[in-house]
N, C-alpha and C positions, 0 to 999 in steps of 0.2 A: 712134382716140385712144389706146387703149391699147399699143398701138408706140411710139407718140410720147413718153408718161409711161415706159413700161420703157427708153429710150433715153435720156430727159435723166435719169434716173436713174445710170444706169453712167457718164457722163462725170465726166471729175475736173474738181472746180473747185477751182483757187488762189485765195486772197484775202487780200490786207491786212486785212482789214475791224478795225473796233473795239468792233463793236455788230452785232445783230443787223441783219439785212437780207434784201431781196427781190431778185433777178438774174433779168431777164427773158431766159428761154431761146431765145425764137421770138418769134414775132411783128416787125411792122413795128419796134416799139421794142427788139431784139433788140438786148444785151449793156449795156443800161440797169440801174445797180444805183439802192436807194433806200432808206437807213437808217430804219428803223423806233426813232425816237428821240423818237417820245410813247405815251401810254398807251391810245391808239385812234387809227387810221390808216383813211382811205378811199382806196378806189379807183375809178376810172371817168374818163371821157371829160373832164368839166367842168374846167376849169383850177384850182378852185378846192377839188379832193381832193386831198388830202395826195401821192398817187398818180394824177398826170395821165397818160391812156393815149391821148390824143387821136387816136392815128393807127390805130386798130383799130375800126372801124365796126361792131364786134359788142358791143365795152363799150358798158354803158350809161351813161349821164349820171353815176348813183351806181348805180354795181356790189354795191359789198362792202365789206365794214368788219374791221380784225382788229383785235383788242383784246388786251390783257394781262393775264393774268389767275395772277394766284396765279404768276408770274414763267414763266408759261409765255405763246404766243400762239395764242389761238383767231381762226376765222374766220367769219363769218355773210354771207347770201346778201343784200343787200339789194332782193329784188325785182325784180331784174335779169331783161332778156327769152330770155336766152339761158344763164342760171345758174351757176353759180360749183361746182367739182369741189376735190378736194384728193385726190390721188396716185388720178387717176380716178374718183374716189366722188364721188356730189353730195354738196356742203354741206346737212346738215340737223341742227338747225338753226343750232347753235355746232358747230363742228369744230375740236379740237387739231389744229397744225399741228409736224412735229419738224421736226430740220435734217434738209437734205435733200429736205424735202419740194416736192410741184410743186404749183401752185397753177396753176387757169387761170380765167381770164376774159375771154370771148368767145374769141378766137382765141389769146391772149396765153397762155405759158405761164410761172412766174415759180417760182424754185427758191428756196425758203428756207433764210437762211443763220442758225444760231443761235451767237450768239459765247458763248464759255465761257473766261473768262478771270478 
């Protein structure tokens, strides 16, 4: 796993973007972006998280949550069976996330984009 985080690190990404964002690296739902344009965001399997990841049978139902916080975005593990990392490190229990950063859950790898404008 750690090949895999020092690799979607060194690539260049381009974006329009207008706001902060998630860009799934890997996984089944690979080159899926997903504005992060409220104040808590979930993720996982269920159609009915903010972040629907339905095609990765390693996410769980409800994954993970990132939230906002003091205009930065942390991330928490919600119980998930297979756990939630941020640039290889488990999430415990709130984790800063910067730009750049990778995020994974289950098999899904997702690069955080932080807009600064």
């Amino acid at each position: 796993m750690g090949d895999t985080v020092a690799r979607l690190r060194e690539e260049t990404i381009h974006s329009t973007r207008s706001g902060d964002e998630l860009e799934v690296m890997s996984g089944p739902e690979d080159g899926r972006r997903f504005a992060l344009d409220q104040a808590a965001v979930t993720i996982g399997r269920l159609p009915s998280c903010d972040i629907s990841l339905p095609l990765d049978p390693s996410v769980s139902r409800n994954h993970a949550r990132l939230t906002r916080d003091n205009n930065a975005w942390v991330v928490e593990d919600l119980g998930s069976r297979y756990g939630t990392e941020v640039d290889g490190a488990a999430v415990r229990p709130r984790t800063p996330l910067r730009d750049g950063g990778i995020l994974r859950v289950g098999e899904t790898y997702l690069r955080f984009h932080r807009f600064v404008g």
